[in-house]
PDB file of N, CA, C and O in Angstrom:
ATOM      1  N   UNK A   1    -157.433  51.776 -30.330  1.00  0.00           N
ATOM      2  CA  UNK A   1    -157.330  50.557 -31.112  1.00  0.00           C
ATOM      3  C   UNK A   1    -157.236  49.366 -30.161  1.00  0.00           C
ATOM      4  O   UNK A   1    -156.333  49.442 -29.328  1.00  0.00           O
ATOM      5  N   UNK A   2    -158.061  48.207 -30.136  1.00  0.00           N
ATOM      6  CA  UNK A   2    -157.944  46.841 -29.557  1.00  0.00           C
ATOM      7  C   UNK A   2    -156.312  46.380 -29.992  1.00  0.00           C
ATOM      8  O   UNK A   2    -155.497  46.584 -30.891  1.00  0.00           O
ATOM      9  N   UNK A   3    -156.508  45.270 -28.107  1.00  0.00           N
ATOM     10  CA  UNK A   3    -154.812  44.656 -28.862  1.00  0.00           C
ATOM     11  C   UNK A   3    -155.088  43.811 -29.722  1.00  0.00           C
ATOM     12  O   UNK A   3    -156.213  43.471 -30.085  1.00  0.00           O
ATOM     13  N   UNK A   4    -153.823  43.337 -30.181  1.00  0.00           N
ATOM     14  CA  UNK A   4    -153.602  42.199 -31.292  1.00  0.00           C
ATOM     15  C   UNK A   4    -153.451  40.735 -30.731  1.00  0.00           C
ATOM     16  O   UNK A   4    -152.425  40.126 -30.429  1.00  0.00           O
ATOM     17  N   UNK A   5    -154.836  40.328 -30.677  1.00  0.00           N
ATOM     18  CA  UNK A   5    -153.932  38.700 -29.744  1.00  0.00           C
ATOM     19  C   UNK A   5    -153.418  37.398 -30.952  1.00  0.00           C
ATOM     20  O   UNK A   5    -153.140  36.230 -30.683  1.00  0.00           O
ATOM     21  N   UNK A   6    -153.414  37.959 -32.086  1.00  0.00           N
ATOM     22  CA  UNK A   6    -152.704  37.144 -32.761  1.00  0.00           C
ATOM     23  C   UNK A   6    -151.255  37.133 -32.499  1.00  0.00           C
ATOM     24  O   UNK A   6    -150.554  36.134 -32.665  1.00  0.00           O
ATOM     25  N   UNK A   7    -150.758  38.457 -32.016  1.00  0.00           N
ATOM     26  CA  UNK A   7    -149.343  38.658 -31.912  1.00  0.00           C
ATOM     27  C   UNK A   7    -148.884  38.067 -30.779  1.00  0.00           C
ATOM     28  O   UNK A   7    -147.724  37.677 -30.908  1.00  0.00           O
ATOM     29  N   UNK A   8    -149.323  37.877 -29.817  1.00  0.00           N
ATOM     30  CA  UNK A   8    -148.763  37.668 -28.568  1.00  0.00           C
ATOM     31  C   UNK A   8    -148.962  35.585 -28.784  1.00  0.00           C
ATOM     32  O   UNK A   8    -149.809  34.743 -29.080  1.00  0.00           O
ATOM     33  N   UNK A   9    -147.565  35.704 -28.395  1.00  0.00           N
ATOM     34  CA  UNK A   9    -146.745  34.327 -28.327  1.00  0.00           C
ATOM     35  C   UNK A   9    -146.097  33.937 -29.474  1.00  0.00           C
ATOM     36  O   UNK A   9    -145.649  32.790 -29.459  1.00  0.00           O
ATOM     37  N   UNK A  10    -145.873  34.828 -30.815  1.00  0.00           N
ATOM     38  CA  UNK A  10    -145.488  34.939 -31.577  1.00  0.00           C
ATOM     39  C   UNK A  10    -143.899  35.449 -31.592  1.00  0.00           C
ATOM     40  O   UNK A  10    -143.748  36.667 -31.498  1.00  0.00           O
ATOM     41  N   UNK A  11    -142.720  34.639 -31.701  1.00  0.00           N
ATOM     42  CA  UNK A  11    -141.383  35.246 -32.216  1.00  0.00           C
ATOM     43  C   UNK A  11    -141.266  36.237 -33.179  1.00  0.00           C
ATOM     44  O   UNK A  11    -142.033  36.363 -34.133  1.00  0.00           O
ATOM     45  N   UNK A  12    -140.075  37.113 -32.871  1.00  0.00           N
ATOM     46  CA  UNK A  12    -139.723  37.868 -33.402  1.00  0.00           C
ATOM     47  C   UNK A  12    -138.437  38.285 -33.643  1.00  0.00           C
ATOM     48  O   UNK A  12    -137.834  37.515 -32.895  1.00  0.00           O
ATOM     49  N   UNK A  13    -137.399  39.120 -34.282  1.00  0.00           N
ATOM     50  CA  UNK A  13    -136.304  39.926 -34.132  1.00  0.00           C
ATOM     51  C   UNK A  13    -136.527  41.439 -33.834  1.00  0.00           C
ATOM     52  O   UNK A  13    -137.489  42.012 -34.346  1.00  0.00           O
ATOM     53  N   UNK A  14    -135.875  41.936 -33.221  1.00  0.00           N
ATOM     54  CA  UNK A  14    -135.235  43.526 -32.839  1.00  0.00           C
ATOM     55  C   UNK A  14    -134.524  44.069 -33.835  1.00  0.00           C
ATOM     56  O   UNK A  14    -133.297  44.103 -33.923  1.00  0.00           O
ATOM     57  N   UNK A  15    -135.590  44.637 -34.841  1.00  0.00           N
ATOM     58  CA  UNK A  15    -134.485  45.700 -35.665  1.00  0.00           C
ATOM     59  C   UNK A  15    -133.860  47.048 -34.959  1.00  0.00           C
ATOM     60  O   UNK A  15    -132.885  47.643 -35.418  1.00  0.00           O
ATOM     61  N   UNK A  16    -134.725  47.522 -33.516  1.00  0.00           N
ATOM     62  CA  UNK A  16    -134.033  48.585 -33.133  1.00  0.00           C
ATOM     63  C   UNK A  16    -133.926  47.651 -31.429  1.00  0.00           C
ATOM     64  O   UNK A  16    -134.806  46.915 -30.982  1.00  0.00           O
ATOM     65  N   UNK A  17    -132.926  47.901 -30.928  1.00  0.00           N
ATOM     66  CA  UNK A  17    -132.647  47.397 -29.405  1.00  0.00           C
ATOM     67  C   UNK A  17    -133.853  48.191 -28.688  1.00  0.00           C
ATOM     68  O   UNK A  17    -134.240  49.258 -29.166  1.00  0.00           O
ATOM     69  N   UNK A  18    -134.479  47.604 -27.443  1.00  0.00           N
ATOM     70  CA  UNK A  18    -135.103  48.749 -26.430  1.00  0.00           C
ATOM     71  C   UNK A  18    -134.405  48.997 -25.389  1.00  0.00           C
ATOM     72  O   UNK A  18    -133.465  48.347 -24.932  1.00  0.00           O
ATOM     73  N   UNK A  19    -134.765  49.728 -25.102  1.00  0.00           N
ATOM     74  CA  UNK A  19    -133.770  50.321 -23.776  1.00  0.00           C
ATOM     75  C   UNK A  19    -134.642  49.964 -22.367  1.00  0.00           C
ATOM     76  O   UNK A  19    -134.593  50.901 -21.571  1.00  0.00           O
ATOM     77  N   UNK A  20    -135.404  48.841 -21.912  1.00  0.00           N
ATOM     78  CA  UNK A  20    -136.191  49.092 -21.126  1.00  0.00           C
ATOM     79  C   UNK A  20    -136.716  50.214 -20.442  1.00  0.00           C
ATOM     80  O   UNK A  20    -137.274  51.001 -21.206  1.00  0.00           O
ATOM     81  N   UNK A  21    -136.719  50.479 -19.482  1.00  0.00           N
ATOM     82  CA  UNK A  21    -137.217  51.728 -18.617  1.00  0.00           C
ATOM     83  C   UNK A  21    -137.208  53.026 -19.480  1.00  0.00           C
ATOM     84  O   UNK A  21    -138.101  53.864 -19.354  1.00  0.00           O
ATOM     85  N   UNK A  22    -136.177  53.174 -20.359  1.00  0.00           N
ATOM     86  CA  UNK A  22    -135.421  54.269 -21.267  1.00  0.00           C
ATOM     87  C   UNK A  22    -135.895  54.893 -22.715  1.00  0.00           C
ATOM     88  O   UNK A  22    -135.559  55.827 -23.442  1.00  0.00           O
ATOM     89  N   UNK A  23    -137.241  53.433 -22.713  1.00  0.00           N
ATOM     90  CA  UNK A  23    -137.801  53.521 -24.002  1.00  0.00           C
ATOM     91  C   UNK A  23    -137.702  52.419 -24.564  1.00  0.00           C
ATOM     92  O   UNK A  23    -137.204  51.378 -24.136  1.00  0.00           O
ATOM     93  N   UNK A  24    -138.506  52.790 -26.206  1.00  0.00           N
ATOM     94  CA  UNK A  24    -138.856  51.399 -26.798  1.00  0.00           C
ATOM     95  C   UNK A  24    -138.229  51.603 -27.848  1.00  0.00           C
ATOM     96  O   UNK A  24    -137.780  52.662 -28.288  1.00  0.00           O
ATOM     97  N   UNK A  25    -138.173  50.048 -28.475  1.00  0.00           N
ATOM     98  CA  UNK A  25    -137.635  49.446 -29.916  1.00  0.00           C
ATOM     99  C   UNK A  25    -138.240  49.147 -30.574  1.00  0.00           C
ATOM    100  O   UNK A  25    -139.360  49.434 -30.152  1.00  0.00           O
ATOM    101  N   UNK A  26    -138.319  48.652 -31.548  1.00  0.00           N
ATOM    102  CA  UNK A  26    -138.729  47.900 -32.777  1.00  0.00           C
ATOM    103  C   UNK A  26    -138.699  46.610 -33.418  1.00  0.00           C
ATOM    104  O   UNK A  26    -137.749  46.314 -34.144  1.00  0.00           O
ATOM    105  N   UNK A  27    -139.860  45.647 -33.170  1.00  0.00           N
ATOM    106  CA  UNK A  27    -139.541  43.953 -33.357  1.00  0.00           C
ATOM    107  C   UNK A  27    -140.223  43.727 -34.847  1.00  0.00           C
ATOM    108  O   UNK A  27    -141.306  44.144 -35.258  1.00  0.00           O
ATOM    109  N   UNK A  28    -139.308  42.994 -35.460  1.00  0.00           N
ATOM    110  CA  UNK A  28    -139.608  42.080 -36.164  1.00  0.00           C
ATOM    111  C   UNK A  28    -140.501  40.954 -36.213  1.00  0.00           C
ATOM    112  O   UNK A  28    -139.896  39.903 -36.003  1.00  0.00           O
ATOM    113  N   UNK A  29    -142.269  40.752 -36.509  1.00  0.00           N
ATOM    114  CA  UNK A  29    -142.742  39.350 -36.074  1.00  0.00           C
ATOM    115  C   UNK A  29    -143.504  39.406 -36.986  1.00  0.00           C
ATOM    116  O   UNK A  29    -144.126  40.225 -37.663  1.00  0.00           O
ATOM    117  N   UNK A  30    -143.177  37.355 -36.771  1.00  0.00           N
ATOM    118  CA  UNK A  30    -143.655  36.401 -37.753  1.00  0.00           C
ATOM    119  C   UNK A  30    -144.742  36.389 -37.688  1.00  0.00           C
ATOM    120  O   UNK A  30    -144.987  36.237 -36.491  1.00  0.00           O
ATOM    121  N   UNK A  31    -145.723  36.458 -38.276  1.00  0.00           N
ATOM    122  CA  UNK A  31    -147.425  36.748 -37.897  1.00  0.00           C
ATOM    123  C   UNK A  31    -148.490  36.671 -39.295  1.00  0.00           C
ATOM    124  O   UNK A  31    -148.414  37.091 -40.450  1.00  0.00           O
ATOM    125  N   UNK A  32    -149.199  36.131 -38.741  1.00  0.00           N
ATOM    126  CA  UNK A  32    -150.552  35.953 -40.116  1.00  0.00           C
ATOM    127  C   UNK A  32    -149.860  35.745 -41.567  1.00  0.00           C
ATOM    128  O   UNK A  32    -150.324  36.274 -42.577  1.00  0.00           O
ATOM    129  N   UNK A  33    -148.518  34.790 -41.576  1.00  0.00           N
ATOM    130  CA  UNK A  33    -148.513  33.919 -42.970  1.00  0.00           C
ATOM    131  C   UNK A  33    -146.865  35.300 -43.206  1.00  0.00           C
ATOM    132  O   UNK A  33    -146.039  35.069 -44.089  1.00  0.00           O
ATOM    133  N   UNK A  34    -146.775  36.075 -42.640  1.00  0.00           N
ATOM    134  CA  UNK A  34    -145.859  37.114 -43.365  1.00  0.00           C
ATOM    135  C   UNK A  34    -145.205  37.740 -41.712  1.00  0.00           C
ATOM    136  O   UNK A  34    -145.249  37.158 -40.628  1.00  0.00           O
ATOM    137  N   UNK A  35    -144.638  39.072 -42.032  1.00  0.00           N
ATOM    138  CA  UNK A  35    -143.631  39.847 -41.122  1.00  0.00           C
ATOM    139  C   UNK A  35    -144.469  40.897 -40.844  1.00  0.00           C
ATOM    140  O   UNK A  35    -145.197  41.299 -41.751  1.00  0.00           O
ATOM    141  N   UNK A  36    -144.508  41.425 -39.749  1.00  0.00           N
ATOM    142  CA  UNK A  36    -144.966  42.941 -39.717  1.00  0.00           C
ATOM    143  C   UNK A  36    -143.838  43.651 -38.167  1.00  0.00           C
ATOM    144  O   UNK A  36    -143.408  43.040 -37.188  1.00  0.00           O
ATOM    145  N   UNK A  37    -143.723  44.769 -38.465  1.00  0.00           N
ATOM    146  CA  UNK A  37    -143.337  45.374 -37.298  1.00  0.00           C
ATOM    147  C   UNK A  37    -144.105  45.979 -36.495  1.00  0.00           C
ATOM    148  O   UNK A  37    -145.290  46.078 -36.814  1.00  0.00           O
ATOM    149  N   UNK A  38    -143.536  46.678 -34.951  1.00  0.00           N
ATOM    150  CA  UNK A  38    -144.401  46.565 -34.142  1.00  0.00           C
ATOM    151  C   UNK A  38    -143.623  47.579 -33.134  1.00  0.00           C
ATOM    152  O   UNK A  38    -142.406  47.435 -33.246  1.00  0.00           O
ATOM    153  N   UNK A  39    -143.955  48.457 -32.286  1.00  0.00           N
ATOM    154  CA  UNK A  39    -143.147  49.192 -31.685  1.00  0.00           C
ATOM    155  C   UNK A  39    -142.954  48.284 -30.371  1.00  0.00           C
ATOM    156  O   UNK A  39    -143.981  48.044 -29.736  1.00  0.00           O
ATOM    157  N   UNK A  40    -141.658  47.721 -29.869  1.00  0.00           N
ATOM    158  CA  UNK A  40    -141.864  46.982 -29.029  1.00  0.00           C
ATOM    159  C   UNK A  40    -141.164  47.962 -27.503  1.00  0.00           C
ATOM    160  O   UNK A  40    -140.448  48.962 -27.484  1.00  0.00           O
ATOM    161  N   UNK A  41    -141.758  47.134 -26.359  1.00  0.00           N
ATOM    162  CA  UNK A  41    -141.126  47.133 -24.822  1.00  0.00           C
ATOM    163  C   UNK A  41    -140.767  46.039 -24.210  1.00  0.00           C
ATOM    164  O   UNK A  41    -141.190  44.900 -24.408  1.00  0.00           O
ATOM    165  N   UNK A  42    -139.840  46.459 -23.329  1.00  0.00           N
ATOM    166  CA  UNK A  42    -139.479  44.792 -22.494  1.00  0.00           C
ATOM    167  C   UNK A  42    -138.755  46.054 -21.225  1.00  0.00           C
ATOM    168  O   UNK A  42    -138.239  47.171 -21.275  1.00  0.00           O
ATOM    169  N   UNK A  43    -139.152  44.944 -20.072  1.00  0.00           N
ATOM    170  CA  UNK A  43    -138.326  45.555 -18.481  1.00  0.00           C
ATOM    171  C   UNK A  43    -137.148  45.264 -18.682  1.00  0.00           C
ATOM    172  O   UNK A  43    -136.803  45.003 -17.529  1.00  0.00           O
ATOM    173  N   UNK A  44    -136.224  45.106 -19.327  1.00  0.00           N
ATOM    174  CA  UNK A  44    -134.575  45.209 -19.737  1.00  0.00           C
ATOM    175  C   UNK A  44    -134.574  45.550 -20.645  1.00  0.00           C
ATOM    176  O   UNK A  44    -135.574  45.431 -21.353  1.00  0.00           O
ATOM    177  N   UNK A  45    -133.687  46.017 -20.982  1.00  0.00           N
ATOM    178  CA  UNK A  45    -132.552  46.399 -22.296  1.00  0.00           C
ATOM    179  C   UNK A  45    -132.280  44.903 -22.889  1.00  0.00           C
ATOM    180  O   UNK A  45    -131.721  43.984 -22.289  1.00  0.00           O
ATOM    181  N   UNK A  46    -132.815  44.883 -24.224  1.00  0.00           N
ATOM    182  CA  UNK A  46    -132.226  44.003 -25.424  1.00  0.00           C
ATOM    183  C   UNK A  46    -131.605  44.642 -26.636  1.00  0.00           C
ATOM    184  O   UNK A  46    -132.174  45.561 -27.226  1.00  0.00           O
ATOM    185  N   UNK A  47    -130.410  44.148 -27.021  1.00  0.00           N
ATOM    186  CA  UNK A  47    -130.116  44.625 -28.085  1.00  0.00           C
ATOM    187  C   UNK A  47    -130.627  44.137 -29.865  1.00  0.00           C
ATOM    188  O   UNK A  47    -131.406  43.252 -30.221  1.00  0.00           O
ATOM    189  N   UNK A  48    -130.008  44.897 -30.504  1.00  0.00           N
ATOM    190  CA  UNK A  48    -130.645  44.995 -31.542  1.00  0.00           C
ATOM    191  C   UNK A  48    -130.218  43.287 -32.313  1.00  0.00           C
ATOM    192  O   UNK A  48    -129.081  42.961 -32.654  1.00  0.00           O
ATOM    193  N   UNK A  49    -131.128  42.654 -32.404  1.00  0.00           N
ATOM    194  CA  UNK A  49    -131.072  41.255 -33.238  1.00  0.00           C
ATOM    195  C   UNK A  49    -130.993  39.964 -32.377  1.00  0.00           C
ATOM    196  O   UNK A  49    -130.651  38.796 -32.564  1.00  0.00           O
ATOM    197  N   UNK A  50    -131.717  41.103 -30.808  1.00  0.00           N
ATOM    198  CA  UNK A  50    -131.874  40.175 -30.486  1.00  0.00           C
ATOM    199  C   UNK A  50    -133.101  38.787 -30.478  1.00  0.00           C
ATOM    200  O   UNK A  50    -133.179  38.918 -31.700  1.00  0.00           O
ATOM    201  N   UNK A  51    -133.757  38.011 -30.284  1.00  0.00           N
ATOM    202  CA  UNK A  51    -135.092  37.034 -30.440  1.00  0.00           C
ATOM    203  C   UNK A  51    -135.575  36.940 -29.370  1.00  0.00           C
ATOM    204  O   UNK A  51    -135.055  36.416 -28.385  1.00  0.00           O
ATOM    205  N   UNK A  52    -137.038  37.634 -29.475  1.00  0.00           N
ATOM    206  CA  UNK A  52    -137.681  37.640 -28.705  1.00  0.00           C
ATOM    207  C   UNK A  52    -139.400  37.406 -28.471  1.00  0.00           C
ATOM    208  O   UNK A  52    -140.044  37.691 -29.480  1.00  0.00           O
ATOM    209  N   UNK A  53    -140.262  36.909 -27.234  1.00  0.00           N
ATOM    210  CA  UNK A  53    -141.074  36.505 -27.495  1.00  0.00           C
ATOM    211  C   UNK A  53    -142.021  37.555 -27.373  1.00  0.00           C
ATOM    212  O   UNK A  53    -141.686  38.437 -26.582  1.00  0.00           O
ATOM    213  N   UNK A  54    -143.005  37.685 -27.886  1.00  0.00           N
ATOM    214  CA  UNK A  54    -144.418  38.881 -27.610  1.00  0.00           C
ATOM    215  C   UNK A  54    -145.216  37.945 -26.477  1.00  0.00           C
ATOM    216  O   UNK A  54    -145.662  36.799 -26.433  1.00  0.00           O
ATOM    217  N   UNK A  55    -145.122  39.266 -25.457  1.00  0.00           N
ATOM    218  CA  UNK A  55    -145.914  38.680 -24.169  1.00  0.00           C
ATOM    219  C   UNK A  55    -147.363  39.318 -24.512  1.00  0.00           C
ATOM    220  O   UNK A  55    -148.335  38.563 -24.473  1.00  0.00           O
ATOM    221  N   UNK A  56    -147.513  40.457 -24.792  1.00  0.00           N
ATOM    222  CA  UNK A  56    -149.082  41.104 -24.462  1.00  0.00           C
ATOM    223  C   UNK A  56    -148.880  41.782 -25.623  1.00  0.00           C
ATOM    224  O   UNK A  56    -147.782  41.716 -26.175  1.00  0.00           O
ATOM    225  N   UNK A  57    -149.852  42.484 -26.119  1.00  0.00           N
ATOM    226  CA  UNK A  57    -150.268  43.232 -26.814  1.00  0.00           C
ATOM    227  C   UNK A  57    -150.830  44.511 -26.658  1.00  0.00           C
ATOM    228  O   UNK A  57    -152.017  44.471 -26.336  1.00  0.00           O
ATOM    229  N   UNK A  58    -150.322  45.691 -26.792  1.00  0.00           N
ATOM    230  CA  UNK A  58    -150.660  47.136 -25.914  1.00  0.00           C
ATOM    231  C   UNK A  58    -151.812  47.857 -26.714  1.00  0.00           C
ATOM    232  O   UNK A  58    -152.503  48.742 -26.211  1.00  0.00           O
ATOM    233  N   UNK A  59    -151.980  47.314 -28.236  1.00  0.00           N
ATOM    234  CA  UNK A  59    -152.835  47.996 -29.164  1.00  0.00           C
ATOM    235  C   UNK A  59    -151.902  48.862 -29.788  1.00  0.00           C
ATOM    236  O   UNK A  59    -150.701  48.802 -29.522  1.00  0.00           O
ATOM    237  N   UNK A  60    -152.388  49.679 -30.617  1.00  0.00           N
ATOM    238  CA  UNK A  60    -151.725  51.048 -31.543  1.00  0.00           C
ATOM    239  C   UNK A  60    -150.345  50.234 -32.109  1.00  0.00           C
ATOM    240  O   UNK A  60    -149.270  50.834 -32.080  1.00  0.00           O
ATOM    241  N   UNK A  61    -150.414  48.900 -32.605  1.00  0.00           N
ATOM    242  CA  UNK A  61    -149.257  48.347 -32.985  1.00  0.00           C
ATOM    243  C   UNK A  61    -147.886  47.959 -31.723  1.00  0.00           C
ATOM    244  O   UNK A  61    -146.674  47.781 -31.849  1.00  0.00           O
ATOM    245  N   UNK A  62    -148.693  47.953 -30.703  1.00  0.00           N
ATOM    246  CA  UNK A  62    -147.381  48.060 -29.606  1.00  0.00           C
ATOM    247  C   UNK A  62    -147.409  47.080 -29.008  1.00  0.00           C
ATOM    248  O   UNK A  62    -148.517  46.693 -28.635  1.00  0.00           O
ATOM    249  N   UNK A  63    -146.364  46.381 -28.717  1.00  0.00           N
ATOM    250  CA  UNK A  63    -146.078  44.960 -27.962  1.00  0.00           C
ATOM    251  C   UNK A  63    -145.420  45.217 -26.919  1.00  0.00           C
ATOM    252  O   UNK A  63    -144.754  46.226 -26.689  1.00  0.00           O
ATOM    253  N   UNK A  64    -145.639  44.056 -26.077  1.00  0.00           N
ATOM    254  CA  UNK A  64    -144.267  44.084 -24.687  1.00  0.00           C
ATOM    255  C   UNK A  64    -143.410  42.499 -25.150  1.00  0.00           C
ATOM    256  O   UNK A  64    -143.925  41.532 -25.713  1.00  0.00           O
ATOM    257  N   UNK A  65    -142.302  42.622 -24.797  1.00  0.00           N
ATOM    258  CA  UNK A  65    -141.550  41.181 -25.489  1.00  0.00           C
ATOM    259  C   UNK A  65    -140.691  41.150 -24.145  1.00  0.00           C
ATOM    260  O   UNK A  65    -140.509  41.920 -23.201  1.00  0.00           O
ATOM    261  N   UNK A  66    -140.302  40.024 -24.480  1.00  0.00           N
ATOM    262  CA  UNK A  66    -139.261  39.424 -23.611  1.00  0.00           C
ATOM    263  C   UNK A  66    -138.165  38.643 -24.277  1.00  0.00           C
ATOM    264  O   UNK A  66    -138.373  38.235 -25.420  1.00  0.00           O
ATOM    265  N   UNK A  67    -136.869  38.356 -23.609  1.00  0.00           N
ATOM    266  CA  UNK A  67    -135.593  37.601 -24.693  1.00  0.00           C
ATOM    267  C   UNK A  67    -136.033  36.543 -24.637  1.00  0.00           C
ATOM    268  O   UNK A  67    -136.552  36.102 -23.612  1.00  0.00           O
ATOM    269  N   UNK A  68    -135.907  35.771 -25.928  1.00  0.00           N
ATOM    270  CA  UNK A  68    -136.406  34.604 -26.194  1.00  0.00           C
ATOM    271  C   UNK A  68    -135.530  33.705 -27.027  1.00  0.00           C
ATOM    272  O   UNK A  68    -135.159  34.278 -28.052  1.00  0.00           O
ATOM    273  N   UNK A  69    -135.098  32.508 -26.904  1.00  0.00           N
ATOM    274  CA  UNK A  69    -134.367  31.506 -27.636  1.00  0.00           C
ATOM    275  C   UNK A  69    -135.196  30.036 -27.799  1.00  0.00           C
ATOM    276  O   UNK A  69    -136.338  29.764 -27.428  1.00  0.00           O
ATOM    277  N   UNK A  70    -134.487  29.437 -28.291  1.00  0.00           N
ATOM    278  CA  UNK A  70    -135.235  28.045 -28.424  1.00  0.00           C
ATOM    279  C   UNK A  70    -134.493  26.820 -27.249  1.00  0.00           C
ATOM    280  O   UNK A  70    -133.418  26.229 -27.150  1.00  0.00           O
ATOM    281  N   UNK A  71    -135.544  26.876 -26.636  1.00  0.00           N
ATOM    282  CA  UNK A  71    -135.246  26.259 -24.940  1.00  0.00           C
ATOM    283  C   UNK A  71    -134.141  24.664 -25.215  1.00  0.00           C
ATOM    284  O   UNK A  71    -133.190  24.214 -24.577  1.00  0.00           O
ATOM    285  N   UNK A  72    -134.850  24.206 -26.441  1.00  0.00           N
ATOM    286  CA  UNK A  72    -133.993  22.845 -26.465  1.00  0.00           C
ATOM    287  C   UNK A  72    -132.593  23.165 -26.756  1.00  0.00           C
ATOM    288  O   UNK A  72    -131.801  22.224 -26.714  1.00  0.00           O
ATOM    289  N   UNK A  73    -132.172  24.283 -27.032  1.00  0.00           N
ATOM    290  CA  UNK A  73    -130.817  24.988 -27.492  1.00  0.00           C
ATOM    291  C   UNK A  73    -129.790  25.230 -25.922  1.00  0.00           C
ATOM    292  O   UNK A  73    -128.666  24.853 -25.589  1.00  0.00           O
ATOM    293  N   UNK A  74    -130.527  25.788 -25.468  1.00  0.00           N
ATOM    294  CA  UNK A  74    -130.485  26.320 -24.531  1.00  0.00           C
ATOM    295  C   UNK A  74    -130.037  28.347 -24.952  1.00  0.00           C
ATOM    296  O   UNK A  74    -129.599  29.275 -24.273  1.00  0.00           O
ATOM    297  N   UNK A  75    -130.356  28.229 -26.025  1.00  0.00           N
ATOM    298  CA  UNK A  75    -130.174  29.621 -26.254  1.00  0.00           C
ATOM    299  C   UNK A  75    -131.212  30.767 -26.364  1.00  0.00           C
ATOM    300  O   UNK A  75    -131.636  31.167 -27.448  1.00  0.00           O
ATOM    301  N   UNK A  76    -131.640  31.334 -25.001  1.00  0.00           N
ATOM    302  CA  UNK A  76    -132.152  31.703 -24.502  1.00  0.00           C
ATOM    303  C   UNK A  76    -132.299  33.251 -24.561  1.00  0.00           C
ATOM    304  O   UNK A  76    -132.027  33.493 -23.385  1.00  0.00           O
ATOM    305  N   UNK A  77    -132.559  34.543 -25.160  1.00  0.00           N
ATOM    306  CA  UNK A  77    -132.442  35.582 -26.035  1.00  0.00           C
ATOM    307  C   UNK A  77    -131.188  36.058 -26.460  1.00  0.00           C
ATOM    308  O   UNK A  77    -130.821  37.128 -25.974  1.00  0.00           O
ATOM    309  N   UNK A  78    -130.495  35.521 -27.220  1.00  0.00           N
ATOM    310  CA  UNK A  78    -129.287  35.270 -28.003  1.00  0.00           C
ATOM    311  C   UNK A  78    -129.863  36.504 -29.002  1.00  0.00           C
ATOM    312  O   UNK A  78    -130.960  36.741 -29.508  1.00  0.00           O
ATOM    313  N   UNK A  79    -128.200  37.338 -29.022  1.00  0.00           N
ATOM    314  CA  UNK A  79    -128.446  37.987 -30.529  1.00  0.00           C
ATOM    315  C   UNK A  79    -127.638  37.131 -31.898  1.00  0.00           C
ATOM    316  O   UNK A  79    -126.850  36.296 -31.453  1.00  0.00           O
ATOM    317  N   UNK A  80    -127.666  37.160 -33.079  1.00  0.00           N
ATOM    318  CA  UNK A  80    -126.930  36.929 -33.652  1.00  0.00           C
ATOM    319  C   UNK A  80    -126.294  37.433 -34.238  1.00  0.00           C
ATOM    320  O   UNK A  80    -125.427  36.830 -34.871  1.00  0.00           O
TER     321      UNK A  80
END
């Protein structure tokens, strides 16, 4: 399956934390007017709720993310 480049730069939430190196999670993203999930990765450990951004797109529904906040906040992958 081709990646998704609609997804990438698109926010999201972590319904399941990833464990970086340890394995993957599950993001929440805002995408094409609605939500879809996505099996996500990131090179650290984020926990679950945390916000994060979609860097690439792996195909087969799979993303790589990174922690992400809203910079003027300064809150920077904050869970809530």
């Amino acid at each position: 399956m081709a990646p998704d480049e609609a997804v990438v730069g698109c926010t999201g939430e972590l319904v399941v934390g990833t464990r970086g190196a340890g394995g993957p999670g599950e993001v929440l993203v805002r995408v094409r007017g609605g939500t879809e999930t996505f099996i996500a990765y990131s090179d650290e450990p984020l926990a679950r709720g945390a916000t994060v951004l979609v860097v690439d797109s792996l195909g087969h529904r799979q993303v790589s993310v990174m922690a992400w906040g809203d910079p003027l906040l300064g809150d920077v992958g904050g869970a809530r």
